[in-house]
N, C-alpha and C positions, 0 to 999 in steps of 0.2 A: 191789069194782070192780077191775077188772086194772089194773095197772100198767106201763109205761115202762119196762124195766130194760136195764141194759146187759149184753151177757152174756160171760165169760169169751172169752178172745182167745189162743192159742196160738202160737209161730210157731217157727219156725226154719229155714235157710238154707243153702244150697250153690254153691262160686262156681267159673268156669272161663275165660280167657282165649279157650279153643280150641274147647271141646264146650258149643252153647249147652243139650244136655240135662241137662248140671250146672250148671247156673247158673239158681239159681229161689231163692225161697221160697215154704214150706211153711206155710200160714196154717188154722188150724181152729178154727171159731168154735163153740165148746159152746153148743147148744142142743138139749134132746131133744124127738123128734117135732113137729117142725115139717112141715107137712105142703105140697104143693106149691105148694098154693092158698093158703098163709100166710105163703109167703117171696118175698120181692122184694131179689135181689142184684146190685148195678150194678159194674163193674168196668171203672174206667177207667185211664187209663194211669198216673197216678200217685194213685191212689181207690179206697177198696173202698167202701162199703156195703151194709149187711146190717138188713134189719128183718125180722122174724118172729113167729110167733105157735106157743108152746108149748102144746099140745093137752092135756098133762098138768100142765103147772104154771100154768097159765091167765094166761099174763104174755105182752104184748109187749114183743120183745125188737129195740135196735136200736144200731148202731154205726157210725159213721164215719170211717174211719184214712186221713190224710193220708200217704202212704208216701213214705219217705226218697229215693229214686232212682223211674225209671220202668221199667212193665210192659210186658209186649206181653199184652195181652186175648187176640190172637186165636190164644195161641201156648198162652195158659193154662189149667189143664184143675180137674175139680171129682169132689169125689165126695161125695152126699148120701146121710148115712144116719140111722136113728133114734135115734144119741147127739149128732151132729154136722154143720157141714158143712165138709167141706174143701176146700183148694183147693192147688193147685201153681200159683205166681206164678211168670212166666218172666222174669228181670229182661232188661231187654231189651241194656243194654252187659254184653257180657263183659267181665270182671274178674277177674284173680286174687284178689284181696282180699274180703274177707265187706263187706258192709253195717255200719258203725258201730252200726245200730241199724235195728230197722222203722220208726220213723216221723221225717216230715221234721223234726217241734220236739222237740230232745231233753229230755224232760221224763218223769218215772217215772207209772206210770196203774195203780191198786187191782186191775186187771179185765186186764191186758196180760202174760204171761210167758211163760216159756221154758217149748219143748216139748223135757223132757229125753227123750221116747220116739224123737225124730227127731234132738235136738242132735250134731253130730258138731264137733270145735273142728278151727280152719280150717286146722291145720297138721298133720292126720290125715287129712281127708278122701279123700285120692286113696287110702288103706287101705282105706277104707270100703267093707262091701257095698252092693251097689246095690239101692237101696229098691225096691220093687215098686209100679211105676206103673199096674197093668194095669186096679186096679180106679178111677184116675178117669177120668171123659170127658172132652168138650169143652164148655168154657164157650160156644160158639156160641148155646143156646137158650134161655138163663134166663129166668126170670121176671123181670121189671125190665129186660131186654135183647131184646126182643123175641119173647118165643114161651118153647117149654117146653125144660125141662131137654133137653140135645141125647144122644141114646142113653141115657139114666138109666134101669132098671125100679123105679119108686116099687112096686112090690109085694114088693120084695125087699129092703128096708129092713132094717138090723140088724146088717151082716157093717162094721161101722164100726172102727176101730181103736181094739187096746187100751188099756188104760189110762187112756180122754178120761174125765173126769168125767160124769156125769149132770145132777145140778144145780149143775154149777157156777157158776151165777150169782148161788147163792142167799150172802147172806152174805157176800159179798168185803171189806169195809171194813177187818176184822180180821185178813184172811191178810197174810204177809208180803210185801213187793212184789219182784218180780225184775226190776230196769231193764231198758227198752225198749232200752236198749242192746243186750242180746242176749248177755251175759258171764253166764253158770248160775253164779247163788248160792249156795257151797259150802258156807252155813249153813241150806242150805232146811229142812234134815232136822231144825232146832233143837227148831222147835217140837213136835215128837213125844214125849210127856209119859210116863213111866212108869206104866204102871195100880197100882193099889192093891191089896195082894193080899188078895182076897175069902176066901180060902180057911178061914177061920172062920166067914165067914156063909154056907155052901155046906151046913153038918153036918144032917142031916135032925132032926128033935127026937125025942127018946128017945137019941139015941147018945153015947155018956160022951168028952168030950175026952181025948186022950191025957195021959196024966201026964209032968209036967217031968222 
């Protein structure tokens, strides 16, 4: 019987006083091949929602993130692809200052962390290259918002960014958590375990171990 799962939550953030085209967050919700007929994404000013249905991992997948500050929907753009769905959140005050965190209750979530493929820390950013926005659309036509995905070619699915997980929803309990705060974990890498070296069990039979 498919299951309710929550699925992996991405985010990270850019902020500007002067240019509201830097001032957003970067939200990607890992789920692979959800197809267009299977996601329903609501997006409100200060609300995401996201439920879906994974084609390959036979789970529905669903989420609700009460967001720390407010959005502008109409400002905010998306790009669905077969590892993920993304989204560019346009926060709607400029601000010099980052977001303390994505979400309004500051509290740590198994399933919520930092996207170090986007992370830039906030006293760098104006160094930063400028991300390439060409491949999301407009949130104007979603599913769950009236009508379909706005300019999206669902047959074109695939060109999604590197790095996202596949199933990353499977399995979360056990990963390490990286506060919703939005500060990258500088022990993420802990858990990366040394392999064993096989290299005695690899010898084909018949061939004579080397002498000490």
């Amino acid at each position: 019987m498919a299951q309710t799962l929550t699925p992996e939550v991405l985010w990270a953030q850019r902020s500007s006083v002067a240019d509201a085209t830097k001032n957003f967050v970067y939200l990607t919700i890992s789920v692979p091949d959800v197809a267009k007929d299977d996601l329903k994404l609501d997006v409100q000013p200060t609300k995401v929602t996201f439920t879906g249905k994974s084609a390959t991992l036979k789970n529905t997948y669903h989420v609700e993130l009460e967001l720390f500050a407010e959005i502008d929907p109409a400002e905010s753009k998306i790009n669905h692809t077969a590892k993920n769905v993304e989204m560019k959140l346009q926060k709607k005050e400029l601000k010099e200052e980052y977001w303390p965190r994505l979400l309004k209750e500051n509290k740590k979530l198994h399933f919520l962390k930092t996207d170090f493929d986007k992370w830039v820390d906030e006293d760098e950013q104006n160094e930063a290259a400028d991300d390439d926005m060409s491949k999301f659309g407009d949130m104007g036509g979603m599913p769950g918002m009236g009508g379909d995905f706005g300019g999206i070619d669902f047959s074109k699915l695939g060109g999604g960014a590197g790095g996202m997980p596949d199933m990353s929803a499977m399995g979360l309990e056990g990963m390490p958590d990286l506060s919703s705060s939005g500060v990258p974990d500088s022990d993420s890498d802990d858990d990366d375990e040394d392999i064993p070296d096989l290299e005695g069990e690899e010898k084909k039979e018949g061939e004579a171990a080397p002498k000490a």
